[in-house]
C-alpha positions in Angstrom: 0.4 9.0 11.3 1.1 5.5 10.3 2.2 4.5 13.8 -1.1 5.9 15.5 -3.3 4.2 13.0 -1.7 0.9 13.6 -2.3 1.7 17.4 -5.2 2.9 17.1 -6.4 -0.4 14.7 -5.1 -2.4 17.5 -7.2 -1.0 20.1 -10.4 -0.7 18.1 -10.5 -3.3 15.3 -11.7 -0.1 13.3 -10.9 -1.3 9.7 -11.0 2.4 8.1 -7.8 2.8 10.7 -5.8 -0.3 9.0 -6.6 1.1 5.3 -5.3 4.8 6.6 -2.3 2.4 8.0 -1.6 0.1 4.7 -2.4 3.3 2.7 0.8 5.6 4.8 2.5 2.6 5.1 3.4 1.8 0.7 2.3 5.2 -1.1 4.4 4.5 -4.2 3.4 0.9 -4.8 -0.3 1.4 -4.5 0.1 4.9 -7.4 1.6 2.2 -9.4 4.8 4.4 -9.5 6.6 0.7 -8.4 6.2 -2.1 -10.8 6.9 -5.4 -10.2 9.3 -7.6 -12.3 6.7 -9.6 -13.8 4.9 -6.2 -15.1 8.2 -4.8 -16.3 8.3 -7.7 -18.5 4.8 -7.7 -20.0 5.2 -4.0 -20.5 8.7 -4.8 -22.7 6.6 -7.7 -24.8 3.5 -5.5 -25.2 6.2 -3.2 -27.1 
């Protein structure tokens, strides 16, 4: 899926085709499941 959105973005320009692509492309980091470093260490002072 993420590989015929990218072509598919490529051909067209169609912008709802490069969100479907950035969306397949980092599930975990956009559900906030990943934190960063930075947020890790707010989180651990805001304790």
């Amino acid at each position: 899926m993420r590989d015929f959105s990218w072509k598919y973005f490529a051909m067209t320009g169609d912008v709802d085709a490069y969100l479907l692509y950035k969306q397949t492309g980092a599930p975990l980091e956009e559900s906030g499941a990943l934190l960063t470093e930075e947020e890790t260490e707010l989180d651990e002072e805001a304790q």
